[in-house]
C-alpha angles and dihedrals in degrees: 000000000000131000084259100062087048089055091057097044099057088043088061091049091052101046104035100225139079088209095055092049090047090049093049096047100047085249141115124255090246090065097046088046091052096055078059097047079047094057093042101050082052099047091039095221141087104270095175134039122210119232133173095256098037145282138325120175125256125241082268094045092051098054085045090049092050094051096036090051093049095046099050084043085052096046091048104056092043090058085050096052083037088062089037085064095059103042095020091187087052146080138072138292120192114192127180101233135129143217092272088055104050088041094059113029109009104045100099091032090064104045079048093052099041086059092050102042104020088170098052108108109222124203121183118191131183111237109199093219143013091252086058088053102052085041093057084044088054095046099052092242093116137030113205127013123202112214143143109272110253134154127329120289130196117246099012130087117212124194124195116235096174152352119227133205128240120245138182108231114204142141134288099246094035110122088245104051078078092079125091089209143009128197126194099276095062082059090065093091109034133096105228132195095251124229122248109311115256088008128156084236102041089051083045092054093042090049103040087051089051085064088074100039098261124131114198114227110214129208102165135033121201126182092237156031091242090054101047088049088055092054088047095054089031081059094227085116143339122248134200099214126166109268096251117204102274103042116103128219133277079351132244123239125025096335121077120206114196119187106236109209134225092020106135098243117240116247127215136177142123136325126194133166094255121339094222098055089055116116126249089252096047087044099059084043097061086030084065104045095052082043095063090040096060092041087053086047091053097058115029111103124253098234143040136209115266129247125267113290112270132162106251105244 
């Protein structure tokens, strides 16, 4: 048994199949399926069960899957920190993030960080879900994860940086760009571009809505905040999206962006596998995120101007 094999198996596990894996490692199936025979002539039990459509581990594949998975996390971290000792301004932090991400709440942290650790190599990936995202955490192959902030998961630590407000986003000549403001209940009528499917914030909104007896109607679905903001100024749908640091409110130009009240805010933030166990390099990284976005919050203003004065239809 050697701690190969043990990659590939959990990578199996993970992915459900002996042909992605092999894909993804350069290799044939037949050597991916021979670190698995290995384990299992060791072990002395069926680790994997064969489907039509792949693999999925056994009761006994799964215990070995858990502790393989932690120990390779924990060996891992422990060869990073090893490098960080000697280079202590070194090293490398990988964190699941986007585009939309780094536009909106990271910009001035990493100019911030890239000043303060020049040597520190930075890799961002984009992680399709949330539970991509805790199981990268789990396996040791990121660092930090930023996510909006949802229920509790084994295994993964999450940390609030900041709560965002809900806004309707709308164009400038809809009837309701005219409001200065828009509770739940002057949702109840109105078709909305609806948040990522099966999102953390699209549950939060629906939920939070639900509070006050309002149940959204959807007729459109988008991957992201940004692109549910450019249908709304485009005028093909409104959308109630969180009010993400660098919007302006209610908006300027052709997109309206009206603050909708008692609406409980989202909040997002990081998750990591355990904070304690992040190297030097990850946790200044986080440290400096959450610090810019306190200093922004410190000074952005309460309030905004108003839009240009309109008659409520």
């Amino acid at each position: 048994m050697t701690l190969e094999d043990l990659r590939v198996f959990v990578a199996v596990c993970r992915a459900g199949s002996l042909s992605a894996v092999a894909r993804e490692l350069g290799c044939t199936q037949s050597a991916v399926s021979q670190h698995v025979k290995r384990l299992e002539r060791e072990t002395g039990v069926a680790l994997l069960e064969r489907q039509p459509r792949g693999v999925v581990p056994t009761r006994a594949g799964r215990l070995l899957e858990t502790a393989a998975a932690e120990g390779i996390s924990g060996l891992d971290l422990a060869v990073r920190q090893l490098r960080d000792l000697v280079d202590g301004h070194s090293g490398h932090v990988r964190v699941a993030t986007g585009a939309t991400t780094v536009r909106h709440f990271m910009s001035e942290a990493l100019v911030t960080f890239r000043r303060r650790h020049p040597k520190v190599n930075l890799e961002f990936r984009t992680v399709s879900s949330g539970r991509g995202s805790f199981d990268a955490l789990a396996d040791g192959t990121l660092d930090l994860a930023w996510i909006t902030i949802g229920p509790p998961v084994r295994g993964i630590e999450q940390r609030p940086v900041v709560e965002l407000p809900w806004v309707l986003a709308v164009r400038s000549d809809d009837p309701l760009a005219a409001h200065a403001s828009l509770d739940a209940a002057g949702l109840r009528d109105v078709r909305l571009i609806r948040l990522p499917p099966n999102s953390t914030s699209a549950t939060h909104l629906d939920a939070t809505c639900a509070e006050s007896g309002v149940r959204l109607a959807y007729d459109t679905s988008v991957a992201d905040w940004d692109t549910a903001l450019l249908l709304a100024e485009l005028g093909v749908g409104r959308a109630v999206v969180p009010a993400v640091p660098g919007l302006a409110v209610p908006g300027n130009g052709e997109l309206r962006l009206v603050p909708l009240s008692g609406l409980r805010p989202l909040p997002v933030g990081w998750a990591v596998r355990r904070w304690d166990a992040l190297s030097p390099p990850a946790r200044s990284f986080a440290a400096t995120v959450a610090e810019q976005r306190r200093q922004r919050l410190a000074v952005s203003p309460r309030t905004a101007p108003p839009p240009p004065s309109r008659s409520p239809a």
